[in-house]
matplotlib code that plots the C-alpha trace (Angstrom):
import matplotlib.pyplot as plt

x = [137.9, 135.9, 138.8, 139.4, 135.9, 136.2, 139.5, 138.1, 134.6, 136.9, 139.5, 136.0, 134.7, 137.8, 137.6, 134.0, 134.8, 138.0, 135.6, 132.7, 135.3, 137.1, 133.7, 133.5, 130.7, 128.2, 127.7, 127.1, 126.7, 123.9, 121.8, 120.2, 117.1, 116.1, 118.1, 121.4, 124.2, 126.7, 129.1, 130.5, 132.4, 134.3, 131.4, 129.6, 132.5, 132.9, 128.9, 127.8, 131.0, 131.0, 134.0, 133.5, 133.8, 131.6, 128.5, 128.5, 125.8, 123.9, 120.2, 120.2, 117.3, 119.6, 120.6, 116.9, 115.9, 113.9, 110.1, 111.1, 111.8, 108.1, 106.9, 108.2, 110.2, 112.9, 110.6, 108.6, 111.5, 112.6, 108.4, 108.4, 111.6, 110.3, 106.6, 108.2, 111.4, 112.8, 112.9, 113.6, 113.0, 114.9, 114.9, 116.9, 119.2, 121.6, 125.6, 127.5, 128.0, 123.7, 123.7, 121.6, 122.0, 119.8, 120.2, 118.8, 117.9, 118.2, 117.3, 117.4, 116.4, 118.7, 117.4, 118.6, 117.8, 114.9, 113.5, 114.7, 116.1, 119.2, 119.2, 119.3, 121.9, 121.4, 122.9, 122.9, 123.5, 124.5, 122.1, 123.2, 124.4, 121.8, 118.9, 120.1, 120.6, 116.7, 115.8, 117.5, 116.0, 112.6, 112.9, 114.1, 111.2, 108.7, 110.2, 110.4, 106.6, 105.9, 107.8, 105.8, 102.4, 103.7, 104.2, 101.1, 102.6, 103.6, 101.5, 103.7, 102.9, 103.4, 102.4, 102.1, 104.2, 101.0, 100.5, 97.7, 98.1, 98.8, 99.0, 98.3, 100.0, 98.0, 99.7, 97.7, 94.6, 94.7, 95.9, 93.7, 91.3, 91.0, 90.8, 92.9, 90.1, 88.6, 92.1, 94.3, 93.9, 92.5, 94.6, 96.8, 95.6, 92.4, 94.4, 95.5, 93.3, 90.9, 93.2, 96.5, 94.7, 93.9, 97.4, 99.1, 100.3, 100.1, 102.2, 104.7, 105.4, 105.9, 107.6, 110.1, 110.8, 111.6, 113.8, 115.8, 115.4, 113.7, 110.9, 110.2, 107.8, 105.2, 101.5, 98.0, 96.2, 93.0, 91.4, 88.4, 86.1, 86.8, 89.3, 93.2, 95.9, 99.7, 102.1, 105.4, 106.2, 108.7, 108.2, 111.2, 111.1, 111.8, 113.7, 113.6, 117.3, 116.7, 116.2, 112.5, 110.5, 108.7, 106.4, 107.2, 107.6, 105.2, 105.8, 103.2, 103.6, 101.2, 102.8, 100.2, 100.2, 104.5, 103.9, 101.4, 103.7, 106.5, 104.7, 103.3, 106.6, 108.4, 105.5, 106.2, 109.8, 109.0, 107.0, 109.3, 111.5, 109.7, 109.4, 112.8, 113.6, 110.6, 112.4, 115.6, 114.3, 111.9, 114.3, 117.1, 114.4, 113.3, 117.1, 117.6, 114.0, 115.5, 118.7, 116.5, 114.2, 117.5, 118.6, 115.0, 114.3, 117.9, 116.9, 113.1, 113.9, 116.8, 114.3, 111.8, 114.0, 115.4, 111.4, 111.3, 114.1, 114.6, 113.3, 110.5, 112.3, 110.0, 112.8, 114.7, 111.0, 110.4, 113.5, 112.9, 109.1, 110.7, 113.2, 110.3, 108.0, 110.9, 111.9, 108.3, 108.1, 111.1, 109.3, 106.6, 108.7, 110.0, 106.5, 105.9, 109.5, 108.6, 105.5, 106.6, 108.9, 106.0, 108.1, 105.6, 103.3, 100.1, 97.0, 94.4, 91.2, 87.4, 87.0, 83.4, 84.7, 81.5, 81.7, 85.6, 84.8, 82.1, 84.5, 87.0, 84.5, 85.5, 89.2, 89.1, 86.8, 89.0, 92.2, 90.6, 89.7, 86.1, 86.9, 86.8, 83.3, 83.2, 80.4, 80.1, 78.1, 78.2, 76.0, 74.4, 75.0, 78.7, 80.8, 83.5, 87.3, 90.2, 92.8, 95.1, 92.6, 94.9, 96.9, 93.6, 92.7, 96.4, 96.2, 92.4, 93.8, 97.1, 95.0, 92.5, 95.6, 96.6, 93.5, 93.2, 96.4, 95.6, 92.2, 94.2, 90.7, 87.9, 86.8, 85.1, 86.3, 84.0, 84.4, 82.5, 82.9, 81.9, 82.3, 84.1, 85.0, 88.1, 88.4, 91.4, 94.7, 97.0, 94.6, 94.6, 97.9, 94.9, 94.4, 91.2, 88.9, 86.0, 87.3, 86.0, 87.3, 87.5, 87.4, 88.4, 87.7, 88.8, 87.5, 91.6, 94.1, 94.8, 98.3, 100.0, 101.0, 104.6, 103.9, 101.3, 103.9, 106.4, 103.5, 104.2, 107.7, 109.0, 110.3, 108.7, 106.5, 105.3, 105.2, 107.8, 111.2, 110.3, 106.5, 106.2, 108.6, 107.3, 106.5, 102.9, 101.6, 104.6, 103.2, 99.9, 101.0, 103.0, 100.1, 98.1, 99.9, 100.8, 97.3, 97.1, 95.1, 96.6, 96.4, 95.9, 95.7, 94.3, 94.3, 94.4, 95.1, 92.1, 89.7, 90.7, 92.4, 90.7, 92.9, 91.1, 92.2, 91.3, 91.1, 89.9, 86.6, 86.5, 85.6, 82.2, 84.3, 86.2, 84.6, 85.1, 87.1, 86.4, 89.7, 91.6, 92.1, 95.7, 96.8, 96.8, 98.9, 101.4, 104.4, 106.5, 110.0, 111.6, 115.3, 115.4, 117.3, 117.7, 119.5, 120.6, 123.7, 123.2, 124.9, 123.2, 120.2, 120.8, 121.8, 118.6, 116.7, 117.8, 117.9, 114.1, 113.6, 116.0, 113.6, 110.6, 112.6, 113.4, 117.0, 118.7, 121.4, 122.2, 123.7, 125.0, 124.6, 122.5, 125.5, 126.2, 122.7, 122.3, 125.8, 124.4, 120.9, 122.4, 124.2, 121.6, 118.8, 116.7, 115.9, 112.0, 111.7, 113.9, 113.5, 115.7, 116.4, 114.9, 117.4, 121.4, 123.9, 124.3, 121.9, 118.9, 116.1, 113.7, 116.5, 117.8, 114.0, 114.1, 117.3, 116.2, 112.8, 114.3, 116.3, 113.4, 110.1, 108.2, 110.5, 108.6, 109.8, 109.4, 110.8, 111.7, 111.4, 111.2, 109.8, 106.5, 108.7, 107.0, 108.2, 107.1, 106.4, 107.4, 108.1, 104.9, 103.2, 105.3, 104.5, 106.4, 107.5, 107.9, 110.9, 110.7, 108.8, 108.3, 108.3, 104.8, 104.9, 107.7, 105.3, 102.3, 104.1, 105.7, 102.4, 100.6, 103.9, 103.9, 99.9]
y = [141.1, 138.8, 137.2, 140.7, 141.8, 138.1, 139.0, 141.6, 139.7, 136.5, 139.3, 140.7, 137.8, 136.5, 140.0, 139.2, 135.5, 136.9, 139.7, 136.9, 134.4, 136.8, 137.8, 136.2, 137.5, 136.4, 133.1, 133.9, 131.3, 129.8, 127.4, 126.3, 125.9, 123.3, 124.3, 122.4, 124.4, 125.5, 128.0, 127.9, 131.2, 131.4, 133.3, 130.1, 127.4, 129.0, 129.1, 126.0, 124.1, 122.8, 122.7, 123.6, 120.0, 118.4, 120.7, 121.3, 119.6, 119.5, 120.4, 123.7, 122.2, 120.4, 123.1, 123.4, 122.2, 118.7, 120.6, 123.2, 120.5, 118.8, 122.1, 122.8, 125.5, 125.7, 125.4, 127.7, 130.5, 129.5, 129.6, 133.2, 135.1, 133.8, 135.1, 138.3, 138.9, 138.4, 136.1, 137.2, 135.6, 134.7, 131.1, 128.3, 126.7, 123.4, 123.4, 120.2, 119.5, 119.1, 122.6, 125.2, 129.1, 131.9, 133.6, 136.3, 135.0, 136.8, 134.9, 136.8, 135.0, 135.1, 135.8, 135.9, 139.0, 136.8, 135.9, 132.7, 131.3, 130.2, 130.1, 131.6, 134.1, 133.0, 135.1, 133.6, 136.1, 134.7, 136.5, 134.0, 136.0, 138.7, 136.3, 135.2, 138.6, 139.0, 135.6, 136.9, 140.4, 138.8, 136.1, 139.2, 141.2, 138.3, 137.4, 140.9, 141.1, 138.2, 139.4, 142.7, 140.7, 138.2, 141.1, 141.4, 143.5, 146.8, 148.4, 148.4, 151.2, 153.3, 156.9, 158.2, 161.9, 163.6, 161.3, 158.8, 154.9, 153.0, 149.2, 147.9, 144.9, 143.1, 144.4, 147.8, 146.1, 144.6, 147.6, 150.4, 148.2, 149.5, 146.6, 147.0, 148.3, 151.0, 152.5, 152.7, 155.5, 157.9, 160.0, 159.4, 161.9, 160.1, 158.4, 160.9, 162.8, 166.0, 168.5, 167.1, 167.6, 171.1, 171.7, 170.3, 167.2, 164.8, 167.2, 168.8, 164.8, 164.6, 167.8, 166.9, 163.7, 165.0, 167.8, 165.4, 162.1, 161.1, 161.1, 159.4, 160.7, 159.5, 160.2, 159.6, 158.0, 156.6, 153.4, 153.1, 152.3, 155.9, 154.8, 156.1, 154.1, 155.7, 155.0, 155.0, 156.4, 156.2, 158.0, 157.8, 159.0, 157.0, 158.8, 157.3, 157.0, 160.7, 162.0, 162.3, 161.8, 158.1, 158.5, 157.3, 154.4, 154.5, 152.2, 152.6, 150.3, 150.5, 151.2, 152.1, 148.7, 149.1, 152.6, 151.8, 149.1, 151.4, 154.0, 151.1, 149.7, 153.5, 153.8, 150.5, 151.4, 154.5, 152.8, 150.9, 153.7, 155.3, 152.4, 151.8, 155.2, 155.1, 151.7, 153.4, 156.5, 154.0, 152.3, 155.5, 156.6, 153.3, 153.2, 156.9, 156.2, 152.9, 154.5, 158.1, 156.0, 154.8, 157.9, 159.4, 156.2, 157.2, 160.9, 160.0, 157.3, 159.7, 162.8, 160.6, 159.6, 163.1, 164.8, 162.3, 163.0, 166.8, 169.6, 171.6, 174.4, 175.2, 176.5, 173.4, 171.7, 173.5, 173.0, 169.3, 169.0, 171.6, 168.5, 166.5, 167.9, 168.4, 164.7, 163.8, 166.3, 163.6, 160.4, 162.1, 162.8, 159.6, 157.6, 160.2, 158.4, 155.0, 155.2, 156.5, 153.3, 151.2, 150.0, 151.3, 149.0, 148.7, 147.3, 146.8, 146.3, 147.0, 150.7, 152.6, 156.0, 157.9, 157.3, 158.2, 161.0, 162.6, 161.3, 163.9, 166.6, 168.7, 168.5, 169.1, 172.2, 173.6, 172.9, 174.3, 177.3, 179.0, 179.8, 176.2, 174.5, 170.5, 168.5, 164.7, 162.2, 159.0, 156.1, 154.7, 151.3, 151.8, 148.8, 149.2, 149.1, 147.4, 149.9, 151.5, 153.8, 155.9, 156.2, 156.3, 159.4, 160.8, 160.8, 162.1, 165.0, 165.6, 165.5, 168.0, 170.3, 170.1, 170.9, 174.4, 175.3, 175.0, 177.6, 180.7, 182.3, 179.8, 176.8, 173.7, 170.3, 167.3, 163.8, 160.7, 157.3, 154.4, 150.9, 149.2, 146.1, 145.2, 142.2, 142.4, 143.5, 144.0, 147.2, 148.7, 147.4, 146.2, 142.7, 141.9, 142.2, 144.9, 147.9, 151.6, 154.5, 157.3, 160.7, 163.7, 166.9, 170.8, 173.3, 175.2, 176.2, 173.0, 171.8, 171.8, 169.0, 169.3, 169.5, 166.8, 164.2, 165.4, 165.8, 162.0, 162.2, 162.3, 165.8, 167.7, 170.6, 173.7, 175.3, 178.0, 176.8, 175.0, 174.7, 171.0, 168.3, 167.1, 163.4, 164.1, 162.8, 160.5, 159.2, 158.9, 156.5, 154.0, 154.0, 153.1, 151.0, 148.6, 148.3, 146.4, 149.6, 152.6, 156.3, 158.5, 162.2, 164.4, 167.7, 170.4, 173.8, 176.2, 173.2, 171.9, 168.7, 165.1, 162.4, 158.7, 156.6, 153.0, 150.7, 146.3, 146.5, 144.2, 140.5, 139.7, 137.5, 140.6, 142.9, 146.0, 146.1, 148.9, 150.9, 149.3, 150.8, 151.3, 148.4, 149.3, 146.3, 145.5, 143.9, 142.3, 142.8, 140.7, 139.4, 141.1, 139.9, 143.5, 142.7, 145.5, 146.3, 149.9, 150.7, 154.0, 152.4, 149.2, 151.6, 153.9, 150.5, 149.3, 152.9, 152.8, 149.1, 149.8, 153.0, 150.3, 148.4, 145.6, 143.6, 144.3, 141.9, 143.6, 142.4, 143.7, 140.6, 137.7, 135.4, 137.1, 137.2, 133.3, 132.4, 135.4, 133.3, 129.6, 130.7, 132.7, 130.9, 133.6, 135.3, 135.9, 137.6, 138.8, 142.3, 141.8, 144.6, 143.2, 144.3, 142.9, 141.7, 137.8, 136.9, 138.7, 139.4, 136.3, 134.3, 134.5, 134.1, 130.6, 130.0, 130.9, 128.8, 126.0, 126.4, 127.2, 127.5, 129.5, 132.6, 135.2, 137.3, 141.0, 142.2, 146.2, 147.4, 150.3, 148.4, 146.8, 143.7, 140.4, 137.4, 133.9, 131.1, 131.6, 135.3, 136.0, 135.9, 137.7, 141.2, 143.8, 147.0, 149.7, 152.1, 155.0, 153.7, 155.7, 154.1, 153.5, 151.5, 149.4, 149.0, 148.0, 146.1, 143.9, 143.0, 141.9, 139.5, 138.7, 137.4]
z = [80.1, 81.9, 83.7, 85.1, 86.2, 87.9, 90.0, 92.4, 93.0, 94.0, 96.7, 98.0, 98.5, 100.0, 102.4, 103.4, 104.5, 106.8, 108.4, 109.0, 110.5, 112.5, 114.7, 117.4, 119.9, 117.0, 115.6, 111.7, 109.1, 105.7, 105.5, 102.0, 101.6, 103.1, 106.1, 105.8, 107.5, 104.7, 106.3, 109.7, 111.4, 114.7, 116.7, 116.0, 117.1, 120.3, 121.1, 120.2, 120.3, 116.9, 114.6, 111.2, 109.9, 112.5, 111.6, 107.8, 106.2, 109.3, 109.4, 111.9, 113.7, 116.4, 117.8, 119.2, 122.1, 122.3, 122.9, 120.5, 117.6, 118.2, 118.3, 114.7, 116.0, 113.1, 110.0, 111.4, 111.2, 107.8, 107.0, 108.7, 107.3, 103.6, 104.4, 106.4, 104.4, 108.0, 111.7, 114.8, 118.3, 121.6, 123.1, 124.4, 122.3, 122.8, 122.5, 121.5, 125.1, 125.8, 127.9, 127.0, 126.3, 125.9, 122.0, 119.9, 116.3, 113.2, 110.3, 106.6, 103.4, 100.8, 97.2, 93.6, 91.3, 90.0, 93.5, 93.3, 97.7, 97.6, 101.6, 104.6, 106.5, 110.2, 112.7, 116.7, 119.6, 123.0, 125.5, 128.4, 130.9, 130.0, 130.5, 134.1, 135.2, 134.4, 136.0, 138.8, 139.2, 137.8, 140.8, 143.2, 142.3, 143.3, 146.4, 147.2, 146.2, 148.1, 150.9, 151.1, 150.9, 153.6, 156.0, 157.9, 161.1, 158.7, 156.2, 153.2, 150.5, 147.4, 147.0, 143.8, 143.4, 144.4, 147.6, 146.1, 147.5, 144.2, 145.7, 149.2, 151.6, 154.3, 156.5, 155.4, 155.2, 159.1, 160.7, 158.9, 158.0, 154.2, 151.4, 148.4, 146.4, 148.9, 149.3, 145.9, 144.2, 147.0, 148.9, 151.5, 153.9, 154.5, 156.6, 159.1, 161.8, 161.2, 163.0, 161.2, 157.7, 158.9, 159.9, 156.4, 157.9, 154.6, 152.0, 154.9, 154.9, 151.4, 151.2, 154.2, 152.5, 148.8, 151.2, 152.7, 151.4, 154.1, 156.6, 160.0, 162.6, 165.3, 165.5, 165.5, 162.3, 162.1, 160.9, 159.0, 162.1, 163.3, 165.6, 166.4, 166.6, 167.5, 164.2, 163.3, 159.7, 157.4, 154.1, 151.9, 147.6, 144.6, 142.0, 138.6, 136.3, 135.0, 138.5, 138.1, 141.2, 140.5, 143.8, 147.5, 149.5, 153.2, 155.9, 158.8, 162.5, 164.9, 168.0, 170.5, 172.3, 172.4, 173.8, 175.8, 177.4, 177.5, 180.0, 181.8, 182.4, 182.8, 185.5, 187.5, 187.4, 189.2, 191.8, 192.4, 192.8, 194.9, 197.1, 197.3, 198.4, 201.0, 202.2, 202.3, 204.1, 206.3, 208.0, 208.2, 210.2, 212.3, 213.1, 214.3, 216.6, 217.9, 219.3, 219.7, 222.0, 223.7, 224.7, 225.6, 228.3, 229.9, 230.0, 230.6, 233.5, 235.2, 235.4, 236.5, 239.3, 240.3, 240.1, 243.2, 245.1, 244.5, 247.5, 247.3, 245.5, 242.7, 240.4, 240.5, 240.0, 237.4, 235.3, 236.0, 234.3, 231.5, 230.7, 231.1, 228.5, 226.3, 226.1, 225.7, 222.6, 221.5, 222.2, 219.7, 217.4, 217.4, 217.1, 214.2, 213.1, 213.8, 212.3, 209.1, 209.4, 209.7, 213.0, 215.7, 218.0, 217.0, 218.9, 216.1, 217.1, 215.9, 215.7, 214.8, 212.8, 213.4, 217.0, 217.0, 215.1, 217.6, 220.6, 219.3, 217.9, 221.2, 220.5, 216.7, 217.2, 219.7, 217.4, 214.3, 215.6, 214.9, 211.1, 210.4, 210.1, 210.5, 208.5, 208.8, 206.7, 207.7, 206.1, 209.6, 208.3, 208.6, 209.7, 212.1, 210.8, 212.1, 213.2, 216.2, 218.0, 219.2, 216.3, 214.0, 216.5, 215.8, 212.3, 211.9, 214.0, 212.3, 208.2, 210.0, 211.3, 207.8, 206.2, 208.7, 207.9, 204.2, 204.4, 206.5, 206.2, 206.9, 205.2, 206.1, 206.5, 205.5, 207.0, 205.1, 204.6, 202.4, 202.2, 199.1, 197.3, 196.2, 193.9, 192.1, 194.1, 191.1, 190.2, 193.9, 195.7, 198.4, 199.3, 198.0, 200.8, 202.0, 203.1, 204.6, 202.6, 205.4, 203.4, 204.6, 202.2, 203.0, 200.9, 201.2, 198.7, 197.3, 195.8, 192.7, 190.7, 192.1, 196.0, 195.8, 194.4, 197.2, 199.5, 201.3, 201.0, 204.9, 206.3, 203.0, 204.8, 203.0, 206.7, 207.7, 209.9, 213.1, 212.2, 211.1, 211.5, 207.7, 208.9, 209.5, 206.4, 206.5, 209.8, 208.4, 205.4, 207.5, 209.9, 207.8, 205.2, 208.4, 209.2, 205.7, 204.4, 202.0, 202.2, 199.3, 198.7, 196.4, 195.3, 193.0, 193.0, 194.4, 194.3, 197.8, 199.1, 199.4, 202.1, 201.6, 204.4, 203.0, 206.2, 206.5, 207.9, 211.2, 210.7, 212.5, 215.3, 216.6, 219.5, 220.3, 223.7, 226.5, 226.9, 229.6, 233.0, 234.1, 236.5, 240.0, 242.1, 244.5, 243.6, 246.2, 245.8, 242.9, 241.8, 238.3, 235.6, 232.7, 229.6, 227.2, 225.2, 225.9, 229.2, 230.0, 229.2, 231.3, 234.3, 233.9, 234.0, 236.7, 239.0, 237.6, 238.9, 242.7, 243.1, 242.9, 245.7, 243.5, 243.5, 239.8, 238.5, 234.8, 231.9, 228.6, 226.2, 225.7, 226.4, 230.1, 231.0, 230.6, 232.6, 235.3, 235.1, 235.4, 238.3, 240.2, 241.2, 242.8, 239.6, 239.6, 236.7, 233.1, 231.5, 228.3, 225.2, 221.8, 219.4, 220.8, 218.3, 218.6, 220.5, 220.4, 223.3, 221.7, 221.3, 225.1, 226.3, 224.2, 225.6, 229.4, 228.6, 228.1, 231.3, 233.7, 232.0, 234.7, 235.0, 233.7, 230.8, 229.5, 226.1, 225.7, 222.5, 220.4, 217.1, 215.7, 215.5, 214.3, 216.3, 216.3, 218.5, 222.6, 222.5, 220.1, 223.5, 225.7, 227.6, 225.5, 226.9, 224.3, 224.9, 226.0, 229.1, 232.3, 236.0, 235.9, 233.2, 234.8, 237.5, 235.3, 233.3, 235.8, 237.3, 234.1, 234.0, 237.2, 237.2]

ax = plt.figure().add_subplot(projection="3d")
ax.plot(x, y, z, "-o")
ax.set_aspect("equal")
plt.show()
């Protein structure tokens, strides 16, 4: 009977040693007592690379690592599953092959019905793979971690669900000033301005973000000195596994120096914009003036000459000085032109603004009309300015024409001055230098933001058709801005208009000059020389000069006028155009200097044009020029 009860213990066991072997993933095998391996299964071949042969009777212990074997590692198992009843721990163990691998240990004594060890059941899990994967995501987090605490130029976050700061960057710290301690746990509103906590700001952020996954905005925030900075924010949640909102990642820059930047740089750009298109309209208008003044010293010089020979009839005279005034309305317009253009002649000189101001007290009374009261206040002390006189006269009348126009029912006009410092150019667009700020207030309608940009531009007028030519204050700005000074308006709507004309005080060596008397000599009768490529105004030129009595030999190029001078030695004198193709007017006066250097030589032109050396010092003649002229300026040359 025995025998029988014996057969099915020996087929389980049997069973049992066939399910052990045939696991794999787990290494499973005894040890006696004394911890002497005494089975061996599959699982444990293929972790630790042992055949079954090699291992049994093997102490368990060298499969521990070097430091875990001094430690006492292995007894210490054995010692805790008998104490416990059971061991279980993770560590590094060694294969046959001297690498290691990360396990899970489960050690379970074995015991008979009297409580006598007969071993130990060990069972070894490889957690390898598992273990790198946290190494890796442990060594993520920490660079990450250090990452965010590296970043000093972002404030780097976390909001709890209900918005409170639960950890803190440096980044945080330098731009709101907050240390880790003062800010986590408090809410994240204290960091946004009175009127945005009043509106909701903080949870409309946190709403918009849990809304739509995201949120990304500009605006103020404050610091904890009081101060605002401009931020850029990006708010975005963190849902945990189980879709449960975990809280919310901030990220705050501080922009305002970017933004501040930006607008600087969107503002230069629109200078220079503007300067490019006053360039571009500045010398449209120079060129249309230059050949304008052309045709006005042909129509000029022509009706000059027929006023002379025409009869009595004062129809015909009539019609004649009707012409007259007409082109001289032209050669206005054309200085208005040129001067806008900042190509007009200037003769800058020391001028006293109060006393210019009185001198033409009659005139701008009569102009302005009794409506218009007129108030100066002028420090006494006031030095004198460098400028145009007559074109300082033209624009004080032309800002106080405006300024009328502006009060249709009275006003008053005020006209003050100071003297100012300017140090740093880059602030001002001045040279540094002293200058006298002229002012010139009206008490009138005033413009809006709109018209007052526009106000400068050339031909802008807020007159009705044929009432302004719109180069007025266009006139005024060139004027000035070629005198080395600048002109700036402002104004707002029913509070008036203010026009500062900024002008270089007069260094102590200049004086002022009395006004020159027109020149009143003979000229004998000269040989001239007149060079122009326009033809009609080479023949007006010359009619002009035959009137006078003078011999004309004309030319139409530089190059003909110095083969006509080489070969006519009776030439006492050259009259050439400034602006010809190829060779221009200073070019041919080098060219005739250096063939006989005591003919004298006269330059027409219509520009403010800056030559050097020889011609610097020549007489100019500015276009459109009238017989007189001719004769005034052929006698200073002639001296």
């Amino acid at each position: 009977m025995s025998e029988d009860r014996s057969r099915p213990n020996a087929v389980e066991d049997k069973r049992f040693r066939l399910l052990i072997d045939a696991v794999i993933d787990y290494a499973i095998y005894m040890i006696d007592p004394d911890g002497i391996i005494t089975s061996w299964n599959a699982g444990a071949k293929r972790f630790k690379g042992y055949e079954e042969a090699e291992i049994l009777g093997q102490h368990f212990s060298r499969f521990y690592t070097d430091e875990d074997r001094r430690a006492g590692m292995p007894q210490r198992a054995l010692d805790t599953a008998i104490r416990e009843g059971r061991f279980e721990g993770e560590g590094w163990r060694v294969r046959k092959d001297g690498t290691h691998f990360w396990c899970h240990v489960v050690i379970d004594p074995i015991l008979d019905p009297s409580g006598t060890l007969l071993g130990f059941a060990k069972i070894t899990r490889d957690l390898t793979d598992r273990k790198m994967a946290e190494e890796i995501l442990k060594q993520s987090e920490q660079q990450f971690r250090l990452l965010v605490q590296s970043v000093t130029d972002y404030a780097i976050y976390m909001l709890s669900p209900d918005g409170r700061v639960s950890n803190w960057n440096p980044g945080a710290q330098r731009i709101k000033g907050y240390l880790p301690e003062e800010v986590i746990g408090q809410h994240f509103s204290m960091f946004y301005t009175p009127e945005d906590r009043e509106a909701r700001e903080p949870q409309r952020t946190l709403d918009i973000a849990v809304r739509e996954g995201r949120f990304e905005n500009k605006g103020w925030r404050m610091r904890k000195d009081g101060t605002r900075f401009l931020a850029h924010v990006i708010v975005d949640p963190i849902w945990g596994e189980t879709g449960a909102l975990l809280g919310f990642a901030k990220i705050t820059r501080d922009i305002t120096e970017v933004t501040q930047a930006q607008q600087s740089l969107e503002q230069t750009r629109e200078a220079l914009f503007q300067a490019q298109k006053m360039q571009a309209i500045g010398q449209l208008s120079g060129g249309i003036a230059h050949d304008f003044n052309n045709l006005l010293t042909v129509i000029l010089g022509n009706l000059e000459i027929v006023r002379k020979r025409v009869t009595d009839d004062p129809k015909i005279t009539r019609l004649i000085d009707n012409a007259t005034q007409g082109a001289l309305r032209g050669v206005s317009l054309t200085q208005r032109m040129l001067a806008f253009a900042r190509r007009q002649e200037l003769k800058s000189e020391p001028v006293r603004i109060p006393a210019l101001v009185e001198g033409i007290s009659g005139l701008l009374r009569s102009s302005l009309g009794p409506s218009v009261k007129i108030e100066t206040r002028f420090p006494e002390d006031l030095e004198p300015v460098m400028a145009d006189i007559n074109q300082l006269e033209l624009a004080i009348l032309n800002l106080a024409t405006n300024a009328r126009d502006a009060m249709p029912h009275g006003g008053t006009i005020i006209f003050s001055a100071r003297v100012d410092e300017v140090t740093d150019s880059s602030a001002s667009s001045l040279a540094a230098g002293r200058y006298v700020c002229l002012n010139i207030a009206d008490t009138g309608e005033g413009m809006d933001g709109t018209t007052l940009a526009s106000a400068m531009d050339p031909f802008f007028t807020t007159k009705g058709v044929g009432k302004g030519t719109g180069l007025g204050l266009s006139m005024v700005h060139g004027f000035i801005e070629q005198l080395g000074g600048r002109f700036i308006l402002k104004s707002q709507k029913e509070q008036g208009t203010t026009a500062e004309l900024w002008l270089p005080v007069a260094t102590s060596g200049a004086a002022i000059q009395p006004v020159a008397q027109a020149l009143a000599v003979t000229v004998p009768r000269l040989c001239v020389l007149v060079v122009d490529d326009d033809s009609l105004v080479l023949t007006s030129t010359s009619l002009l000069l035959e009137d006078l009595g003078h011999r004309v030999i004309s030319a139409v190029s530089g190059a003909r006028a110095l083969e006509l001078f080489s070969n006519e030695p009776e030439i006492d004198l050259v009259i050439t155009d400034m602006a010809m193709p190829q060779m221009s007017g200073a070019q041919l006066a080098n060219a005739i200097r250096n063939i006989r250097p005591g003919v004298p030589i006269i330059l027409a032109t219509g520009y403010a044009e800056r030559l050097e050396g020889f011609a610097a010092n020549l007489p100019r003649l500015s276009k459109p020029f009238t017989q007189l002229n001719l004769v005034e300026i052929i006698a200073l040359a002639m001296k």
